[in-house]
C-alpha positions as CSV (number, residue, x, y, z in Angstrom):
1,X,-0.1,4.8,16.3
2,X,-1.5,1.6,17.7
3,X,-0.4,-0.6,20.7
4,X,-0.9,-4.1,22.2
5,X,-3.4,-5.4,24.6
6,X,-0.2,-4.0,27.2
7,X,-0.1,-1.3,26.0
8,X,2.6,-1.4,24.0
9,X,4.0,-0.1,20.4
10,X,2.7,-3.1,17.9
11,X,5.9,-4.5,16.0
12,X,5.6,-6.2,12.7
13,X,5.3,-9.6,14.2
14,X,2.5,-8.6,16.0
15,X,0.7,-7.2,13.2
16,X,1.7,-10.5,11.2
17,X,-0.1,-13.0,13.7
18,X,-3.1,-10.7,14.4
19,X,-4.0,-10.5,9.9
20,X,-3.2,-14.5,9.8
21,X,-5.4,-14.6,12.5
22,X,-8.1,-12.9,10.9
23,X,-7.5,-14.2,7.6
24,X,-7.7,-17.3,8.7
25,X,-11.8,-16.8,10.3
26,X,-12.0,-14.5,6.4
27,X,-10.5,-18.1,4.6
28,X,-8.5,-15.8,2.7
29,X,-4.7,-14.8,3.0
30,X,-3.2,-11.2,3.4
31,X,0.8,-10.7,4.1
32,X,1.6,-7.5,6.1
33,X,3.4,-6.6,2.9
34,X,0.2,-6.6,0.7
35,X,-1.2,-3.8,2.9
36,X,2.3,-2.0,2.5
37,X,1.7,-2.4,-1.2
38,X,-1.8,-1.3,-1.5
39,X,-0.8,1.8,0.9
40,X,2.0,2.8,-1.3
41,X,0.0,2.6,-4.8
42,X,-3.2,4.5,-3.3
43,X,-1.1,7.4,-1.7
44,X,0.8,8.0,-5.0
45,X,-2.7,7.3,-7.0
46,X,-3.6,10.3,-4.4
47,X,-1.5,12.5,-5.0
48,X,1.0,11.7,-2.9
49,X,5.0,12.4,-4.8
50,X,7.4,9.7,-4.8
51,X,9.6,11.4,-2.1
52,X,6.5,11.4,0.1
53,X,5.7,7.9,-0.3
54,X,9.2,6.5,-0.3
55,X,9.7,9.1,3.4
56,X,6.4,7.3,4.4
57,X,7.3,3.6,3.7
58,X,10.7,4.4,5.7
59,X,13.0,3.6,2.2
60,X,16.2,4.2,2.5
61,X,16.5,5.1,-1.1
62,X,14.1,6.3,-3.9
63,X,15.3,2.7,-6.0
64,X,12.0,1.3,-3.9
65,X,9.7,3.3,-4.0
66,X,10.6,3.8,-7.9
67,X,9.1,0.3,-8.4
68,X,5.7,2.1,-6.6
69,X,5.4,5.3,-9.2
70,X,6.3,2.9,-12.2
71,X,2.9,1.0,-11.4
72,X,0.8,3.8,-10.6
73,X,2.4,5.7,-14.5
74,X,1.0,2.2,-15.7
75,X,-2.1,3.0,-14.6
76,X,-2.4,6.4,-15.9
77,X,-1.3,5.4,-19.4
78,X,-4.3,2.1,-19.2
79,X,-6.5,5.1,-18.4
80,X,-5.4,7.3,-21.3
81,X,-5.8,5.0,-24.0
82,X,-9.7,3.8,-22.6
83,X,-12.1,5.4,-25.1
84,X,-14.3,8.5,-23.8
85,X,-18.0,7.8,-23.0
86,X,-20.3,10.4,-24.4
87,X,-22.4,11.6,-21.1
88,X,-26.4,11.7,-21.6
């Protein structure tokens, strides 16, 4: 999907130096694996079904992506219980 100055696939090591580098002019810190994380909890918030998000993450198993879906059910039952404003 993206490639290098050379043209090349980027790995994950290249992606690694080029966020510290840009974290580093933000003075703030980002791990590749954060990005991974906030993927994986937006496309099931989305929509998206666990086997969907554990083909897109590249698990081998569902025991991964299970940790994923039991944060995003957290979320829907916060929501639930939040009282219901009255529009107008």
């Amino acid at each position: 999907m993206f490639c290098s100055y050379e043209g090349q696939p980027l790995n994950r090591h290249t992606w690694g130096d080029w966020i510290e580098i840009y974290c580093k002019k933000m003075r703030t810190r980002i791990r590749p694996y954060d990005l991974r994380h906030v993927f994986a909890l937006e496309f099931l918030r989305n929509g998206a079904n666990a086997f969907a998000t554990q083909r897109a993450l590249g698990h081998a198993t569902l025991e991964m992506t299970r940790r994923y879906v039991a944060l995003v059910n957290s979320d829907l039952k916060r929501s639930t219980r939040r009282p219901v404003r009255s529009i107008g």
